[in-house]
C-alpha positions in Angstrom: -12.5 6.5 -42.3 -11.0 3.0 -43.5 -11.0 0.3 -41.3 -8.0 -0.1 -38.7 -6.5 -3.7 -39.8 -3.0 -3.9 -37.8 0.2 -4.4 -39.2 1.9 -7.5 -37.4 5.5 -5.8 -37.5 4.3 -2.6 -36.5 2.4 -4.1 -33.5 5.8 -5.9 -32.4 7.8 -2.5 -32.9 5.6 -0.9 -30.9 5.0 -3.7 -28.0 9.1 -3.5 -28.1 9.2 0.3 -28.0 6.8 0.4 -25.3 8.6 -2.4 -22.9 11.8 -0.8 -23.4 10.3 2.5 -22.2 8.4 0.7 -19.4 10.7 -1.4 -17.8 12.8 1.6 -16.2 9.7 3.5 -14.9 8.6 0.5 -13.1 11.8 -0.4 -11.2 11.6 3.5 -10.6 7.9 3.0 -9.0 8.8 -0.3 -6.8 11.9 1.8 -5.6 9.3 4.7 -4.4 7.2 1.8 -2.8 10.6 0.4 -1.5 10.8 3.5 0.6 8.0 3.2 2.2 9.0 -0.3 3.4 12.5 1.4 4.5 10.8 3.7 6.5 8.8 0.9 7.8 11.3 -1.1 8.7 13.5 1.8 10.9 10.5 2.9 12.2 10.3 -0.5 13.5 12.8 -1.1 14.5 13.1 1.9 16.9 9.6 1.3 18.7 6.3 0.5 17.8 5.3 4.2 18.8 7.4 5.3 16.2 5.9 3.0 13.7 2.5 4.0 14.1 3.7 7.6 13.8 5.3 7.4 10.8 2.8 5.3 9.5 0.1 7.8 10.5 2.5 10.6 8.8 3.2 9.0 6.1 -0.6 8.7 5.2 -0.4 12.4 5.1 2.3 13.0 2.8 1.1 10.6 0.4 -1.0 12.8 -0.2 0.5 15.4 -0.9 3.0 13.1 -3.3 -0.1 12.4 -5.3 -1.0 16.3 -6.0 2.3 16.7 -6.9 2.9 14.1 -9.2 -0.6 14.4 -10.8 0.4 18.4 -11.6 3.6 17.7 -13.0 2.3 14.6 -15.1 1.3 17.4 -17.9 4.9 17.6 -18.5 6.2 13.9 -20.1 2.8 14.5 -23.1 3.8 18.0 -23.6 7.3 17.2 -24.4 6.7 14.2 -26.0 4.3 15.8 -28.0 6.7 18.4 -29.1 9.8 15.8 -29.4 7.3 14.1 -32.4 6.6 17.2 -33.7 10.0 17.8 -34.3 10.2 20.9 -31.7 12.7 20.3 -29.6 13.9 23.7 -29.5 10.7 25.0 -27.7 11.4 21.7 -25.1 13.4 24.8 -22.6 10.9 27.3 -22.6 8.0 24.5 -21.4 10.5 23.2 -19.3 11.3 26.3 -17.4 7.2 27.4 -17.3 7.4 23.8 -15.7 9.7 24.5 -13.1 8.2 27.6 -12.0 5.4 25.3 -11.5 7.2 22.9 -9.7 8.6 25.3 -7.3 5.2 27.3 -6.7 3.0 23.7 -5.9 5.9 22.7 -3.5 6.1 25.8 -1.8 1.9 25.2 -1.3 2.5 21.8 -0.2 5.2 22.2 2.0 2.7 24.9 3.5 -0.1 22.4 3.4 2.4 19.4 5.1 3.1 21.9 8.0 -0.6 22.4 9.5 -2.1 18.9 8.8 -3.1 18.6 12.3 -6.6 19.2 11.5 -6.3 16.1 10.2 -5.3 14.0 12.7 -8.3 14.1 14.9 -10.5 13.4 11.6 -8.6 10.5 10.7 -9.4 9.1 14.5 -5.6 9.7 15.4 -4.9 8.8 19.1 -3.5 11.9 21.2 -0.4 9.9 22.2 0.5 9.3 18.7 -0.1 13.4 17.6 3.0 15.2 18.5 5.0 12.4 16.5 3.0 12.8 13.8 3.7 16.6 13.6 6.9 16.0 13.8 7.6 13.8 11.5 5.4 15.7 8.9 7.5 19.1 9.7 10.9 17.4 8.9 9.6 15.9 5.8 7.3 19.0 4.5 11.0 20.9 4.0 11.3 17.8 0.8 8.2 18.8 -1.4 10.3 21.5 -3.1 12.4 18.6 -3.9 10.0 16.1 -5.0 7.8 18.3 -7.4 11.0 19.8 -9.2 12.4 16.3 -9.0 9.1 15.2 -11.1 9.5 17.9 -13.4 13.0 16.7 -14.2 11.5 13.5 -14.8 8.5 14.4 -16.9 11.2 16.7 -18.9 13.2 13.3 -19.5 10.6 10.7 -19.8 8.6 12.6 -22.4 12.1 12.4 -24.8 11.3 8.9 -24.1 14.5 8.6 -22.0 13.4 6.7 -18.8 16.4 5.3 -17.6 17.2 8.1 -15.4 14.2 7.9 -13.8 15.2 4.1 -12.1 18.7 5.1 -11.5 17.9 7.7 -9.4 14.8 6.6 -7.9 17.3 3.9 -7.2 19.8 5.8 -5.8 17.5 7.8 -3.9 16.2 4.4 -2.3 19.8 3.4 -1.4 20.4 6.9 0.2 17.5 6.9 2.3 19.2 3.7 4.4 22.2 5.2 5.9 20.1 8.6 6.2 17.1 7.1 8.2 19.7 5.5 10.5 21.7 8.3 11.2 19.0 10.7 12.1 17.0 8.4 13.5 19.5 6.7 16.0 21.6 9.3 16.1 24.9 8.6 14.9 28.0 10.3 13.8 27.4 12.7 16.9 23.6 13.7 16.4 21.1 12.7 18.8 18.4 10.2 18.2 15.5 11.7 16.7 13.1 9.3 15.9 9.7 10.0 13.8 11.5 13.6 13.2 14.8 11.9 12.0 12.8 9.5 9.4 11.2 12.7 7.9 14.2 14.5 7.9 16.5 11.7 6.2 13.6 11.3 3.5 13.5 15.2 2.9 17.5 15.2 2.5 17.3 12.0 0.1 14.7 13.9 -2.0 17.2 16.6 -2.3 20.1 14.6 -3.0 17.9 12.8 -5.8 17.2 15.9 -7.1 20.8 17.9 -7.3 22.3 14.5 -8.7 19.4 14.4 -11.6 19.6 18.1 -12.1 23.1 17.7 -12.9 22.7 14.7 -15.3 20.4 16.4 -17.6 22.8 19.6 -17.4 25.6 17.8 -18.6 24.6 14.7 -20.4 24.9 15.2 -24.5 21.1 13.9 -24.3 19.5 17.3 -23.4 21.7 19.3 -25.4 20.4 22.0 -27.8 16.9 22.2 -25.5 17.8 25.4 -24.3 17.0 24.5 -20.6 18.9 27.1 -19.2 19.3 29.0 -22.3 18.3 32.3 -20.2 16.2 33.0 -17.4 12.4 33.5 -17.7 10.1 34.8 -15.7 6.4 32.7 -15.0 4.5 32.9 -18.1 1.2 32.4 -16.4 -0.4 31.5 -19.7 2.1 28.8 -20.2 1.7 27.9 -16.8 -2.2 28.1 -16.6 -1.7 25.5 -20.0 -0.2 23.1 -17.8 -2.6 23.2 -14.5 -5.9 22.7 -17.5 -3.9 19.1 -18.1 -2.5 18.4 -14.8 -4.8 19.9 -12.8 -7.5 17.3 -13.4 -4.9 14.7 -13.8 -3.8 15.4 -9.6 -8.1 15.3 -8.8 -8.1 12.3 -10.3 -5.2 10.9 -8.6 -6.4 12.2 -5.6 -10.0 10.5 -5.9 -8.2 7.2 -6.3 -5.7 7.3 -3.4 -9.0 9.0 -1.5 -11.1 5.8 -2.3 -8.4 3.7 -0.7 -8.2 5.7 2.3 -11.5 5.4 2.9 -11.4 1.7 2.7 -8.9 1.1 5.4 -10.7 4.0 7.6 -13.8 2.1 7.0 -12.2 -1.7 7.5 -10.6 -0.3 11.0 -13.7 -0.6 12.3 -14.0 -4.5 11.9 -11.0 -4.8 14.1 -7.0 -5.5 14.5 -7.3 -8.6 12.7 -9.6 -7.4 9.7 -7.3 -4.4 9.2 -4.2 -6.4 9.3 -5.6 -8.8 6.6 -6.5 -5.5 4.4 -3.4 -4.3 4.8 -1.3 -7.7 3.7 -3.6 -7.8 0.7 -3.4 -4.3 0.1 0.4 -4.1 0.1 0.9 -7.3 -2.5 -2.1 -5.2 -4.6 0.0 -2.5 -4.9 3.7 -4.0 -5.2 1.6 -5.7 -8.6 0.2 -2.4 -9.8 3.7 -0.6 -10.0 4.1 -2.5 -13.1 1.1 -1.4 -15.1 1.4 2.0 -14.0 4.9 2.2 -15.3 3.5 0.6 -18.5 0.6 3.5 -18.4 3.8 6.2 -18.0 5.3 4.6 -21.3 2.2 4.7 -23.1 1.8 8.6 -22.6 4.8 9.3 -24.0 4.0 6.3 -27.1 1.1 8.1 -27.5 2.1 12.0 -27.2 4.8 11.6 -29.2 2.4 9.9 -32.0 0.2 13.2 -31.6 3.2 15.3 -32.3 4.0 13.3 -35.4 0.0 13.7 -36.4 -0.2 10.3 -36.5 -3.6 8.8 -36.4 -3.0 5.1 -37.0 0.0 5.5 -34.8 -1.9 6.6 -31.6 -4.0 3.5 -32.2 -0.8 1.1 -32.2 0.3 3.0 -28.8 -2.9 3.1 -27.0 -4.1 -0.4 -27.9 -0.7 -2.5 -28.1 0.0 -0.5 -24.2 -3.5 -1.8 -23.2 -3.2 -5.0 -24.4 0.3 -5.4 -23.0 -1.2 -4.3 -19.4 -3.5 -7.1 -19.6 -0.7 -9.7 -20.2 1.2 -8.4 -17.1 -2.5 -8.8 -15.2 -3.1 -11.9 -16.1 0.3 -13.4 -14.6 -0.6 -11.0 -11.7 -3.5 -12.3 -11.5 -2.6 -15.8 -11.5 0.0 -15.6 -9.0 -2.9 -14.2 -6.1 -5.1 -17.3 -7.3 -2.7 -20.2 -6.8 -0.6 -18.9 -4.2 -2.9 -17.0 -1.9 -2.2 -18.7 1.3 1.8 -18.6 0.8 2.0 -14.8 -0.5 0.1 -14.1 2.9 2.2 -16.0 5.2 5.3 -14.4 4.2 3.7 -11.2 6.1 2.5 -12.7 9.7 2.2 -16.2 11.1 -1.3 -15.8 12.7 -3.7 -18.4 10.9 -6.9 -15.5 11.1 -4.7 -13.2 9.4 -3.4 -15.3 6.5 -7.2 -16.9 5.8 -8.9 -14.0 5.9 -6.2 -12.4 3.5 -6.1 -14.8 1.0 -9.6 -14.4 0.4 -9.1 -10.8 -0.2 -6.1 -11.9 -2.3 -8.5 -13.7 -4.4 -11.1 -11.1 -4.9 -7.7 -8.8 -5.7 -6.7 -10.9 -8.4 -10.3 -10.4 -9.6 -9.7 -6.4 -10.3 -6.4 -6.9 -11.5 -7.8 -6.9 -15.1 -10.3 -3.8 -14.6 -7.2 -1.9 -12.9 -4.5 -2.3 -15.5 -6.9 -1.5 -18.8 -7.8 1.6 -16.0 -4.5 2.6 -16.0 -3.1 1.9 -19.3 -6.4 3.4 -20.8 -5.7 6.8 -18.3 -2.1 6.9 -19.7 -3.4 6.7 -23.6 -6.1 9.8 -22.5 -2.8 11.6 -20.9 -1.0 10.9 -24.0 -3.7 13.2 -25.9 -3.7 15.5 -23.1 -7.3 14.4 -22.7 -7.8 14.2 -19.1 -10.9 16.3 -17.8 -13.9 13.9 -18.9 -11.2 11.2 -17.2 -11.4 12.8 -14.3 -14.9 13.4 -14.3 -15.2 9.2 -15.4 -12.6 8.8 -12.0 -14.7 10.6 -9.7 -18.0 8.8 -10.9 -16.8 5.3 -10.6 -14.8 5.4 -7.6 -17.2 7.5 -5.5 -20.4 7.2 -7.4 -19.7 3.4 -8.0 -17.0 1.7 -5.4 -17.4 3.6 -2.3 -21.6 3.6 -2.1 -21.7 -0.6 -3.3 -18.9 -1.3 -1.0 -20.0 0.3 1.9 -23.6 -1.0 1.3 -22.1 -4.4 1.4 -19.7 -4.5 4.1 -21.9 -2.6 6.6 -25.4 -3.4 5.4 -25.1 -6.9 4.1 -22.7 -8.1 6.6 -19.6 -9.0 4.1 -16.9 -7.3 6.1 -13.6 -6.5 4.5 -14.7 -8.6 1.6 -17.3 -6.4 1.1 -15.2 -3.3 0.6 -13.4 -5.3 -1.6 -16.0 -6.1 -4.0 -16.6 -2.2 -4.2 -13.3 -2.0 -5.2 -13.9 -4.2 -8.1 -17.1 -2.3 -8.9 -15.4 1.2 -9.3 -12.3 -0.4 -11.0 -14.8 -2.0 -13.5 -16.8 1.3 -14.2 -13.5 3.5 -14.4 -11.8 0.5 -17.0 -15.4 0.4 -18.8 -15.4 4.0 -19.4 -11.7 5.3 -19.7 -11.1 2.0 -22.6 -14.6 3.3 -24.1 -13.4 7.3 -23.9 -9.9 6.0 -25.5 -11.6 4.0 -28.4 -13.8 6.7 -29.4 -11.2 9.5 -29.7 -8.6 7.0 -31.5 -11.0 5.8 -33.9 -12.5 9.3 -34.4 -9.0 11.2 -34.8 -10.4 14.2 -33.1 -6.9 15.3 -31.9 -5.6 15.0 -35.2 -6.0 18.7 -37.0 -6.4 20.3 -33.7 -4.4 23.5 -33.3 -2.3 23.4 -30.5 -1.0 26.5 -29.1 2.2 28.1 -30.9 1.9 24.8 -33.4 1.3 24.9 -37.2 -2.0 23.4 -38.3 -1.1 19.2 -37.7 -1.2 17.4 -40.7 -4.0 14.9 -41.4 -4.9 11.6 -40.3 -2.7 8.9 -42.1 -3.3 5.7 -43.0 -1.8 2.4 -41.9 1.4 1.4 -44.0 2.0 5.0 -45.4 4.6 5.5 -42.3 8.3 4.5 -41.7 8.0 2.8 -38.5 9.6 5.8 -35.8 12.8 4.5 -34.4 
């Protein structure tokens, strides 16, 4: 194979392509973390009782958001894949396969939502706090239907490399959810006031609306037309379907391992105290408000890179995969650089108490520490999705996060008397291991071509690797 020497112009073609998909999938994840601060905020607002409650339930369904969205992330690849290929007409038939698959995992999840209760005394739960709990995570189970066909919709549109719907009605959704959570949760308009029940109910009716308003875009927008999406009605192809769960199946475990980690964290930093957590959860909460924007740079890169697959494009999966990477270390390093000179101030804007702020701005430091090793984790996961490589990732997820993060944090919080900080650095551990192996697992099979000649199933033998320059850039 000749050496990879890249092409200035195609590098800025495909940094612009790349942004211009990226920019609307992150404003779509900061609106899903802007619900969380909505629900926060009512909840407040109502009681403290009801706070914890939600909070407690909302721990939950995260959960069960994460397995849903890790399923349906085979979609965006698969389309994209067969959008470069030039197959748009088979787009419906994976798209309806999808949908069955949408409808079957919310039906399980709405089933799973419903008797968490198990749960609640593992997770150290107080008895007062319970029945809440249940009841918020009842009124809220009767949305996963919603949410995992709602993801379908948007893997469906995000693999065309049309992202823009997905901000406008994450948006919308996020506006909706206002009026909603007051309503039921108040009671207004001549319903009674419902508290943890009512938040769960009004994010369970937003999730519907989201999804009848984006069902009815791609119905009627010239877009989707001649995809066939509702060409006829099919029956589950369980082959087609089983094709999906062997890429998204791993993808949700992986998922799952990583919001598991976290979990663990705060369960294991709620031991230190009120004032440790609080500090965890101020530096946890800036942490993740940063990371919205690789991950919706890792989202673009899928489809960059899928859609490069489809096309048989060698030296064009490189440009994808590395220009994504190297753009999601541009974004950490102003990330990063915002936690190290303004610590103190990003943490007083959550609490006056001095302990509070001090402590988290040290945790805000060592944050701005894994901000590199999280976004080449990321983007590197989103170039592996691209190739629909995402068993050895998972594998590489579960290692470093519970072979590596959990064990060294642990050892140093509890056993070497670090404390939250502690933790912390175990973060940075299993971030490091997971960015060290999913860049390495990326390089390999980009410089290798392995992909390229691969049959895929119904597909034509893919054409052979090509070399840089003998390709129009793709519009």
């Amino acid at each position: 194979m000749t050496a990879f020497r890249p092409d200035r112009a195609r590098v800025a073609h495909e940094v612009g392509a790349t942004v211009r998909l990226a920019l609307p999938l992150i404003a779509a994840q900061l609106a899903a973390i802007g619900s969380n601060v909505i629900d926060a905020v009512l909840s407040g607002h109502y009681s403290t009782h009801v706070l914890g409650a939600v909070a407690v339930g909302a721990n939950v369904w995260s959960l069960a958001i994460v397995t849903g969205i890790g399923l349906m992330m085979a979609v965006p690849p698969s389309v994209a894949q067969l959008d470069g290929a030039r197959r748009r007409h088979e787009v419906g038939a994976l798209f309806r396969q999808a949908l069955w698959l949408a409808l079957l995992t919310g039906v399980v999840l709405w089933f799973a939502v419903r008797h968490a209760s198990p749960l609640f005394a593992w997770i150290g739960v107080t008895p007062d706090l319970r029945a809440d709990v249940d009841a918020f995570l009842h009124a809220i189970s009767w949305g996963a239907p919603a949410l995992t066909c709602y993801f379908a919709l948007r893997g469906l549109s995000e693999g065309l490399s049309l992202t823009r719907p997905s901000m406008f009605f994450s948006l919308a959704g996020l506006v909706l959810l206002v009026p909603l959570g007051y309503v039921f949760m108040f009671g207004r308009l001549g319903l009674p006031p419902q508290g943890a029940r009512g938040c769960g109910m009004a994010t369970a009716l937003a999730l519907w609306l989201e999804l009848a308003g984006f069902a009815i875009y791609v119905l009627r927008h010239p877009n989707y037309r001649g995809l066939g999406l509702v060409d006829h009605f099919e029956w589950p192809d369980w082959r087609r379907i089983g094709e999906l769960l062997h890429v998204g199946g791993p993808m949700a475990v992986s998922l799952l391992a990583e919001a598991g980690l976290f979990v663990a964290v705060a369960l294991g930093i709620s031991r230190l105290g009120d004032t440790v957590m609080a500090s965890h959860q101020v530096a946890i909460n800036v942490a993740s408000l940063f990371f919205m924007v690789p991950l919706g740079l890792a989202m673009a890169i899928t489809v960059r890179v899928g859609n490069a697959v489809g096309r048989g494009d060698a030296v064009g999966v490189r440009y994808a995969g590395f220009c994504g990477i190297g753009l999601s270390l541009v974004t950490q390093l102003v990330s990063a650089a915002v936690m190290f000179g303004l610590p103190h101030r990003i943490a007083g804007l959550y609490t006056h108490q001095r302990e509070v702020i001090d402590l988290a701005a040290q945790l805000l430091l060592l944050a701005g520490v894994f901000q590199f090793s999280d976004g080449v984790q990321v983007a590197s996961n989103g170039a592996l999705r691209g190739l629909k490589d995402t068993r050895v990732p998972m594998a590489i997820t579960l290692f470093s996060y519970w072979g590596v993060g959990m064990p060294v944090g642990w050892w140093l919080a509890f056993h070497q008397g670090l404390g939250a900080r502690g933790m912390w650095m175990g973060l940075i551990a299993g971030l490091s291991a997971s960015a060290i192996l999913l860049f390495t697992r990326f390089w390999r099979s980009a410089r290798r071509g392995r992909w390229v000649g691969a049959r895929q199933p119904d597909q034509p033998h893919m054409t052979a690797p090509v070399q840089a320059g003998t390709l129009p850039l793709d519009p």
